[in-house]
ROLUM-633790 format. One record per residue (C-alpha): x, y, z; residue number from 0; residue in one letter. Coordinates in nm, 3 decimals. Layout:
# residues N
+---------+---------+---------+------+------+
|       x |       y |       z | resi | resn |
+---------+---------+---------+------+------+
|       X |       Y |       Z |  NUM |    A |
...
+---------+---------+---------+------+------+
END
This chain:
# residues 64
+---------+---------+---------+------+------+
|       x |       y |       z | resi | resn |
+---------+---------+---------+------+------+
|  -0.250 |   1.083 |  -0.727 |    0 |    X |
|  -0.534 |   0.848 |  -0.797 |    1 |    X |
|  -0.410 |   0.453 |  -0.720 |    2 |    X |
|  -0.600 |   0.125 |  -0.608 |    3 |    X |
|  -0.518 |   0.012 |  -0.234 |    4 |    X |
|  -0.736 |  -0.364 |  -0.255 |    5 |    X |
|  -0.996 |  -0.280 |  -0.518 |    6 |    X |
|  -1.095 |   0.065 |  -0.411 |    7 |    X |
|  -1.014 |   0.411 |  -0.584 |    8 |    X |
|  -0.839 |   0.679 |  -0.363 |    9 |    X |
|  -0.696 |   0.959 |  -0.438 |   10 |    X |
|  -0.345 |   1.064 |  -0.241 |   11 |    X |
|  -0.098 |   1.312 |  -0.186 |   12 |    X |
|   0.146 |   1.037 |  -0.133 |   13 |    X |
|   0.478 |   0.962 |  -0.334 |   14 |    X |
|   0.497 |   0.619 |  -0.198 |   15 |    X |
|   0.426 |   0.287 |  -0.076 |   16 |    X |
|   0.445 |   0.413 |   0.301 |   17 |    X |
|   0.316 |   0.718 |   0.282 |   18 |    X |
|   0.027 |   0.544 |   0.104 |   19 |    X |
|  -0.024 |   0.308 |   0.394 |   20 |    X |
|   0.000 |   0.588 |   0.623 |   21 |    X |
|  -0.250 |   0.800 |   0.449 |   22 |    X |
|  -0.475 |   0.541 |   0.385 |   23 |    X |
|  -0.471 |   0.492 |   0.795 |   24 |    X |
|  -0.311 |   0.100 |   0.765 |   25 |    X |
|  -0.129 |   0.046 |   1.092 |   26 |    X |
|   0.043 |  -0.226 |   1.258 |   27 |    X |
|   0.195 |  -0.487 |   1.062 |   28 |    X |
|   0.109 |  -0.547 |   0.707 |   29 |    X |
|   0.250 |  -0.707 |   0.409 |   30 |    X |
|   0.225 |  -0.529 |   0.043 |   31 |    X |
|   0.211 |  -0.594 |  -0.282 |   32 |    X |
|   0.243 |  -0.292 |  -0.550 |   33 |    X |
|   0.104 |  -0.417 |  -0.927 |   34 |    X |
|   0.099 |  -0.731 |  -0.808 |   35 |    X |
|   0.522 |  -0.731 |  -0.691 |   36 |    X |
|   0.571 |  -0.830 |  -0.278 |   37 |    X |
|   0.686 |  -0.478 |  -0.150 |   38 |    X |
|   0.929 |  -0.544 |   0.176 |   39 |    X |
|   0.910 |  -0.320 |   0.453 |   40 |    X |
|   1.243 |  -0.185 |   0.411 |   41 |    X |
|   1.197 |  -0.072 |   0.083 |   42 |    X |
|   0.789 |   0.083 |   0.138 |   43 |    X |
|   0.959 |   0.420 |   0.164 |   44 |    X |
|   1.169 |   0.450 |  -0.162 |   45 |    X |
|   0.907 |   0.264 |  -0.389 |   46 |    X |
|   0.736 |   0.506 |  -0.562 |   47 |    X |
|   0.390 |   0.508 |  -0.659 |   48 |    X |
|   0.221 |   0.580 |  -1.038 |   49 |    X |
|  -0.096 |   0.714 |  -1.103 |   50 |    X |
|  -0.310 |   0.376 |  -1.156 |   51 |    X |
|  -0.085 |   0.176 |  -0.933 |   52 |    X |
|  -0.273 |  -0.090 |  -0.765 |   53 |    X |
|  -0.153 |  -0.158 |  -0.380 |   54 |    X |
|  -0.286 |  -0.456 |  -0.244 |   55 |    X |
|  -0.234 |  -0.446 |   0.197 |   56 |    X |
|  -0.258 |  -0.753 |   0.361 |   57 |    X |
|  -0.270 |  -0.785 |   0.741 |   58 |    X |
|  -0.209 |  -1.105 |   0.949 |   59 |    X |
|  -0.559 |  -1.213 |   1.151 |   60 |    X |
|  -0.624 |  -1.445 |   1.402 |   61 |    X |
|  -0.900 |  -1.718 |   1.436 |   62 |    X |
|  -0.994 |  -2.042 |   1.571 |   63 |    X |
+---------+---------+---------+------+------+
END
Protein backbone atom coordinates (compact mmCIF):
# COMPACT_ATOMS: atom_id res chain seq x y z
CA UNK A 1 0.00 0.00 0.00
CA UNK A 2 1.53 3.27 -1.03
CA UNK A 3 0.73 6.17 1.90
CA UNK A 4 2.62 9.44 3.09
CA UNK A 5 4.28 9.11 6.70
CA UNK A 6 5.49 13.28 6.99
CA UNK A 7 5.88 14.15 3.32
CA UNK A 8 7.62 11.08 2.04
CA UNK A 9 6.19 8.20 -0.25
CA UNK A 10 6.49 4.57 1.13
CA UNK A 11 5.15 1.79 0.17
CA UNK A 12 3.80 -0.89 3.04
CA UNK A 13 2.47 -4.11 3.72
CA UNK A 14 0.70 -2.61 6.62
CA UNK A 15 -3.18 -2.48 7.33
CA UNK A 16 -2.75 0.15 9.88
CA UNK A 17 -1.72 3.01 11.81
CA UNK A 18 0.65 0.74 14.08
CA UNK A 19 1.78 -1.51 11.91
CA UNK A 20 2.71 1.53 9.80
CA UNK A 21 4.75 3.00 12.62
CA UNK A 22 6.26 -0.24 13.18
CA UNK A 23 7.25 -0.81 9.65
CA UNK A 24 8.34 2.45 9.08
CA UNK A 25 10.88 1.70 12.25
CA UNK A 26 9.13 4.77 14.60
CA UNK A 27 9.77 3.72 18.18
CA UNK A 28 9.29 5.10 21.49
CA UNK A 29 6.65 7.49 22.04
CA UNK A 30 5.00 9.33 19.30
CA UNK A 31 1.89 11.14 18.62
CA UNK A 32 -0.11 10.67 15.09
CA UNK A 33 -2.13 12.23 12.98
CA UNK A 34 -3.82 10.18 9.92
CA UNK A 35 -5.26 12.84 7.00
CA UNK A 36 -4.73 15.34 9.18
CA UNK A 37 -7.23 13.58 12.34
CA UNK A 38 -5.06 13.12 15.99
CA UNK A 39 -4.82 9.22 16.02
CA UNK A 40 -4.67 8.06 19.97
CA UNK A 41 -2.57 5.33 20.88
CA UNK A 42 -5.27 3.11 21.81
CA UNK A 43 -6.91 3.18 18.73
CA UNK A 44 -3.31 3.01 16.21
CA UNK A 45 -4.16 -0.66 15.87
CA UNK A 46 -7.82 -0.70 14.56
CA UNK A 47 -7.41 2.49 12.30
CA UNK A 48 -7.00 1.39 9.08
CA UNK A 49 -4.96 2.81 6.48
CA UNK A 50 -6.02 3.82 2.53
CA UNK A 51 -3.89 3.87 -0.25
CA UNK A 52 -2.88 7.77 -0.34
CA UNK A 53 -3.35 8.17 3.35
CA UNK A 54 -1.07 10.71 4.68
CA UNK A 55 0.41 9.82 8.40
CA UNK A 56 2.04 12.56 9.93
CA UNK A 57 4.46 11.03 13.32
CA UNK A 58 5.43 13.40 15.70
CA UNK A 59 7.92 12.65 18.49
CA UNK A 60 8.50 14.72 21.70
CA UNK A 61 12.37 16.29 21.70
CA UNK A 62 14.27 17.88 24.14
CA UNK A 63 16.37 21.16 24.06
CA UNK A 64 17.69 23.99 25.91
Amino acid sequence: MNITINGTPHDLIATNVEGALSEAGFTGKVATALNGAFVPKGLRATTPLTEGAALEVLAPMQGG
